[in-house]
C-alpha positions as CSV (number, residue, x, y, z in Angstrom):
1,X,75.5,-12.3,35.6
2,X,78.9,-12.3,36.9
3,X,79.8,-10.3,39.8
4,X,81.8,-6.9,39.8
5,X,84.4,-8.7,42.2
6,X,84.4,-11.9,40.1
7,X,84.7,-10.4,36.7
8,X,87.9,-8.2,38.2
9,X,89.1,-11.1,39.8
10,X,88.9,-13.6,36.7
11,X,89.9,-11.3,34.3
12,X,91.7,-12.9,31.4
13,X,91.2,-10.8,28.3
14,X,91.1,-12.1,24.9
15,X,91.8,-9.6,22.4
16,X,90.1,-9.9,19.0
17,X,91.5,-7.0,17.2
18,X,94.5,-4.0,17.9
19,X,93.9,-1.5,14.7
20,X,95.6,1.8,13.9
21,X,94.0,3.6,11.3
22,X,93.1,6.8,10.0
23,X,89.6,7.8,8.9
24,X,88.2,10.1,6.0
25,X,87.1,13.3,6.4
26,X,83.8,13.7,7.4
27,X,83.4,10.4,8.1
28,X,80.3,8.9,10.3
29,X,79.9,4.9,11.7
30,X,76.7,3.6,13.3
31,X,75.1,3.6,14.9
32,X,75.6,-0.1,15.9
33,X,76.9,-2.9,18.5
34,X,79.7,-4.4,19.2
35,X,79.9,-8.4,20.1
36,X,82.4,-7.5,22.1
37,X,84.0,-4.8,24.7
38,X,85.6,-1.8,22.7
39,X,88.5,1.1,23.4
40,X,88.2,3.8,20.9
41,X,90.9,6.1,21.5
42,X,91.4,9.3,19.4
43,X,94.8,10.8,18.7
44,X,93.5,13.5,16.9
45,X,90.2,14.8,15.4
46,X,86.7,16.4,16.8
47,X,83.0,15.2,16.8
48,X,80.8,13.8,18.9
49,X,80.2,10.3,20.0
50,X,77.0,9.1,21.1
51,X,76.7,5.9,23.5
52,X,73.6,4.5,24.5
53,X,71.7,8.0,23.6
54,X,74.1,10.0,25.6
55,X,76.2,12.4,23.6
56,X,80.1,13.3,24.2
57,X,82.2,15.7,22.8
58,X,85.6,13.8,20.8
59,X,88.8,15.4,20.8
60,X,92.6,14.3,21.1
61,X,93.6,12.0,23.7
62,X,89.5,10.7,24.5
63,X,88.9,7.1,25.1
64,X,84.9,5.7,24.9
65,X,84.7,2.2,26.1
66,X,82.3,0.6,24.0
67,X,80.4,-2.5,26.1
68,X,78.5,-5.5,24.6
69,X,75.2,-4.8,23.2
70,X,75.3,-1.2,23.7
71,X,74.0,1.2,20.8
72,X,76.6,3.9,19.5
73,X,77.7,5.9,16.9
74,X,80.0,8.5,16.0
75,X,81.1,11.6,13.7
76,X,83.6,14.1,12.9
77,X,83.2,17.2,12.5
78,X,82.7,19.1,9.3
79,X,86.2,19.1,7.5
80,X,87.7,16.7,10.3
81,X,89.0,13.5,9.6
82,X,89.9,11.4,12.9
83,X,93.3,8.9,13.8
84,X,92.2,5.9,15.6
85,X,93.3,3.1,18.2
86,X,90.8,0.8,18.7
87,X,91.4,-2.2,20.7
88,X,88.5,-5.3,20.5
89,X,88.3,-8.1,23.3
90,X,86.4,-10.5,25.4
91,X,86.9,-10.4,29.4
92,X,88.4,-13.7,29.1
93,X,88.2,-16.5,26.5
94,X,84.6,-18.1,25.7
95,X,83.7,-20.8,23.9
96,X,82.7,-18.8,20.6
97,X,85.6,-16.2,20.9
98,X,87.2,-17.3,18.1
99,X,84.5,-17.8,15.3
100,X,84.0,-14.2,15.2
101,X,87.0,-12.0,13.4
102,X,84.7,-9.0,13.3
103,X,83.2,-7.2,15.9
104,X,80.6,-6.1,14.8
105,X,77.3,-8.7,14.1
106,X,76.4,-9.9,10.7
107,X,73.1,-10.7,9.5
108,X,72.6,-14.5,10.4
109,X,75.2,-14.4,12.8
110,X,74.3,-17.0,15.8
111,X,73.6,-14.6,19.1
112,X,76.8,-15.1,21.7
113,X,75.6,-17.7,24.7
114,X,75.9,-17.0,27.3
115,X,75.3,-13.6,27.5
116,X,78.6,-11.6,28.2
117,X,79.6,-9.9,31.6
118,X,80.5,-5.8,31.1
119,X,83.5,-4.3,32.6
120,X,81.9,-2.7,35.9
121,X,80.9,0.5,36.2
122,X,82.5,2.5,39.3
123,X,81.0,1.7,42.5
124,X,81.2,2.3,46.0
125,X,83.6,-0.6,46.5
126,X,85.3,-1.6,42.9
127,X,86.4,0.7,40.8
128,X,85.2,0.8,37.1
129,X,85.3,2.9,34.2
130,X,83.0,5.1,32.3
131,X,81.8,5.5,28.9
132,X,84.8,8.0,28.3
133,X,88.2,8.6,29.8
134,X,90.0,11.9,29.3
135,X,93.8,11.4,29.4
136,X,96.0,13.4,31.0
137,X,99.6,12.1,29.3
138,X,98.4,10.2,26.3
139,X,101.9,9.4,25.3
140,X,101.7,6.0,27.8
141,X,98.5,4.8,26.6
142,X,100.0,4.9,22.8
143,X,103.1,3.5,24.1
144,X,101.1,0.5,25.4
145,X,98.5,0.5,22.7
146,X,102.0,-0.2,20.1
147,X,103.1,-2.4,21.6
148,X,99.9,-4.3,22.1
149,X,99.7,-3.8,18.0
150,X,103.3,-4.7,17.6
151,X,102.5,-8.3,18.8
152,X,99.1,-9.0,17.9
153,X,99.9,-11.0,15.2
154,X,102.8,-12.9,16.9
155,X,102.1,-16.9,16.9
156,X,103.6,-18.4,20.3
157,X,102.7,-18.4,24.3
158,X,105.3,-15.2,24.7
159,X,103.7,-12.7,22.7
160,X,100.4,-14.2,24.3
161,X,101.4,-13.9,27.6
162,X,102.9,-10.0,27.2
163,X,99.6,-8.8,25.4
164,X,97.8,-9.9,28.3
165,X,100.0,-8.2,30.8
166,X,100.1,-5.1,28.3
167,X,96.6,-5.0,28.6
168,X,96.3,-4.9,32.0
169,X,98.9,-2.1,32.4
170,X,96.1,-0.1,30.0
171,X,93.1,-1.2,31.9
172,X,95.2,0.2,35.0
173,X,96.2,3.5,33.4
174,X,92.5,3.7,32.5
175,X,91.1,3.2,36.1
176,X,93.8,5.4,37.7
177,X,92.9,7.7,35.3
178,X,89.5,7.9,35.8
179,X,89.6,7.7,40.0
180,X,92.5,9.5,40.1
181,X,91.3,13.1,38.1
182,X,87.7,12.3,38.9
183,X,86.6,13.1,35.3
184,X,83.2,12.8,33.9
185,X,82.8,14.2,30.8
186,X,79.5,15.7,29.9
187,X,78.2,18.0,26.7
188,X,77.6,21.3,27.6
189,X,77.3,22.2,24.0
190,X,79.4,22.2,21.0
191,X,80.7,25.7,20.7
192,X,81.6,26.0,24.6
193,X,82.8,22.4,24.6
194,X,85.2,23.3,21.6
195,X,86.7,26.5,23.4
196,X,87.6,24.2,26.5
197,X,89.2,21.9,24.6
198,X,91.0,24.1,23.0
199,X,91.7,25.2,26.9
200,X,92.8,21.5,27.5
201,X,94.8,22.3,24.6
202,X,96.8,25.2,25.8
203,X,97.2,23.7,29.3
204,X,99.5,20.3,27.6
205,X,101.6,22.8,24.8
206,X,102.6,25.1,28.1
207,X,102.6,22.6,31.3
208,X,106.2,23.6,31.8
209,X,105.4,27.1,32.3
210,X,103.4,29.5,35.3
211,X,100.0,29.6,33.6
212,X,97.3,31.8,35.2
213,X,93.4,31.5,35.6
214,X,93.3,34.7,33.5
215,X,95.6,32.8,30.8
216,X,93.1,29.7,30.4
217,X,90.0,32.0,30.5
218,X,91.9,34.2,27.2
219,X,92.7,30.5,25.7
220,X,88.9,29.7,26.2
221,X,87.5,33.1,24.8
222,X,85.5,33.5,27.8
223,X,85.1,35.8,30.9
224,X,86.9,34.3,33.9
225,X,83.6,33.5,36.2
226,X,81.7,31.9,33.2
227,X,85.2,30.0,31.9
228,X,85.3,28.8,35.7
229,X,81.5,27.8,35.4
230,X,81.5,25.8,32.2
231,X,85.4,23.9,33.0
232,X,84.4,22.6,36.0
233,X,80.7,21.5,34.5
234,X,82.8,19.5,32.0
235,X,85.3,18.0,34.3
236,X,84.0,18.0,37.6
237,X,87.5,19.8,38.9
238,X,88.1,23.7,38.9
239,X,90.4,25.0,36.1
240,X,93.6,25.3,38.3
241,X,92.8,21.8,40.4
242,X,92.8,20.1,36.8
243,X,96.2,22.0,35.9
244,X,97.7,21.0,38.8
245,X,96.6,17.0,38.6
246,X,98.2,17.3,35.1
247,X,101.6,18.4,36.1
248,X,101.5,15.5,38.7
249,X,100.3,12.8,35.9
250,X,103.8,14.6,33.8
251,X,105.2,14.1,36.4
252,X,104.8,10.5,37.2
253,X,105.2,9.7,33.8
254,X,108.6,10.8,33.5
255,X,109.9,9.6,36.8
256,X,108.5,5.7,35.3
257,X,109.8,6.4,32.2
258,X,112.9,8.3,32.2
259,X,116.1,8.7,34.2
260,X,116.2,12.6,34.3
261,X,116.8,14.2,37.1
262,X,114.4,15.2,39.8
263,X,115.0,18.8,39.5
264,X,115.0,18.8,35.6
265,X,111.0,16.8,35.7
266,X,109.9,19.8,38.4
267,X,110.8,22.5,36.1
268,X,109.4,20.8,32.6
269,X,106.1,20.1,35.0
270,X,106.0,23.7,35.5
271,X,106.7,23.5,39.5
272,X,108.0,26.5,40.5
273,X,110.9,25.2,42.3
274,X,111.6,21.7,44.1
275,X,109.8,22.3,47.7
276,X,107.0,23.3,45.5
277,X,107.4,19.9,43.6
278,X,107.7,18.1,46.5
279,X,104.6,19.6,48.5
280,X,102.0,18.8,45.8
281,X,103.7,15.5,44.4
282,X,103.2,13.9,48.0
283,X,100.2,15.4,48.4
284,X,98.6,13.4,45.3
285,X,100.9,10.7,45.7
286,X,101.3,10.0,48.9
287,X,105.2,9.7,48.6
288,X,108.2,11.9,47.7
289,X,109.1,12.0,43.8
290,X,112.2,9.6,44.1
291,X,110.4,6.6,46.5
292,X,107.5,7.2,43.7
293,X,110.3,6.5,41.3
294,X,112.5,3.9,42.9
295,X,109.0,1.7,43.3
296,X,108.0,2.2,39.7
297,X,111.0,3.0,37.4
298,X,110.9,0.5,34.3
């Protein structure tokens, strides 16, 4: 078995299949395996998603990494239908890559030899990703998941060489995202899990405003000490730390993707002013807004 050093290090990712697609209500898959590694990403439904026997909650802006072999399944909720982006690869290309256009074993299929490496799992010394990633601006993991799409079924080295390098921007939104916020996403249970989404929610419609502890407690339907309680059982973070990381993920997102002004991203962040902005943006970046921008502005 490969190495967690080697398998970052030699990472060369052959993608088998970029689909955007909308499911019917009600629907239910699995439980099955992939042949493969597997992003399912959810832009909008609820249900739960169960990988390996543990269950998750689903709801807008998850993404479950599927890994080879590995037992899972999923639903939607009563009267919910879900919209997908699910993205299929190998770690790099294998000898058998190409004779499967499905990823998902058939009867009589030949096994895959040699057995495949799995993306790592975070460690003490490399960082990996967990069975589920809760985004913080899922606008830029669309943005890169189109234009994965867009070329996927491009002939020529070009569109080749930019899925790969598309890819690995993803994998890298993905990691950050998971070190970064310090996530884990567990199921508390489905009522109190559907209240703090519905928190989650509330916190991306009003980031640009002053939002209180009382005011996500009243979005969650819940007294202030138990809302506190259950939110930070969920996401490891307190409600106000999690607010907080999300204006700084805004943030970043607009100072890499847009040319507005410094002062105009603080106030649709919901900073209260620019020293404010300033403070906390260097705190969790390690760098004032504009070096943060002139070093990553595309």
């Amino acid at each position: 078995m490969q190495s967690e050093q080697h398998i970052w290090e030699s990472l060369s990712p052959y993608i088998r299949l970029a689909h955007d697609f909308n499911t019917g209500i009600d629907m239910q898959f699995g439980p099955t395996r992939c042949i493969d590694h597997a992003l399912h990403y959810f832009k909008q439904g609820k249900g739960s998603y169960i990988i390996d026997g543990i269950t998750y909650p689903i709801f807008a802006g998850s993404v479950f990494l599927i890994r080879p072999g590995i037992l899972f399944s999923f639903r939607a909720d009563p009267g919910q239908s879900f919209h997908m982006f699910n993205l299929h690869f190998d770690l790099w290309p294998q000898a058998d890559s190409k004779l499967f256009d499905l990823p998902y074993a058939l009867i009589g299929d030949p096994p895959r030899s040699p057995q495949l490496a799995a993306l790592p799992w975070e460690s003490a010394v490399y960082r990996g990703l967990p069975n589920v990633i809760v985004l913080s601006e899922p606008a830029l993991y669309e943005e890169l998941f189109h234009k994965i799409f867009y070329r996927f079924n491009q002939s020529g080295l070009i569109p080749l060489m930019q899925i790969k390098r598309l890819f690995f921007e993803l994998l890298e939104l993905l990691i950050a995202c998971a070190s970064e916020n310090k996530i884990q996403v567990k199921s508390i249970g489905s009522d109190v899990d559907e209240y703090l989404q519905k928190t989650i929610q509330f916190m991306n419609e009003h980031i640009n405003e002053t939002l209180t502890l009382d005011q996500l407690a009243d979005a969650a339907c819940m007294s202030k000490s138990y809302f506190q309680k259950c939110f930070k059982r969920l996401f490891i973070l307190s409600p106000m730390n999690y607010l907080r990381l999300q204006r700084v993920k805004k943030a970043k997102y607009e100072l890499t993707y847009t040319r507005k002004p410094i002062k105009q991203i603080a106030k649709e962040c919901g900073f209260e002013n620019l020293q404010q902005f300033y403070r906390i943006f260097r705190q969790e970046t390690g760098c004032p807004p504009k070096i943060y921008r002139d070093k990553n502005l595309t």
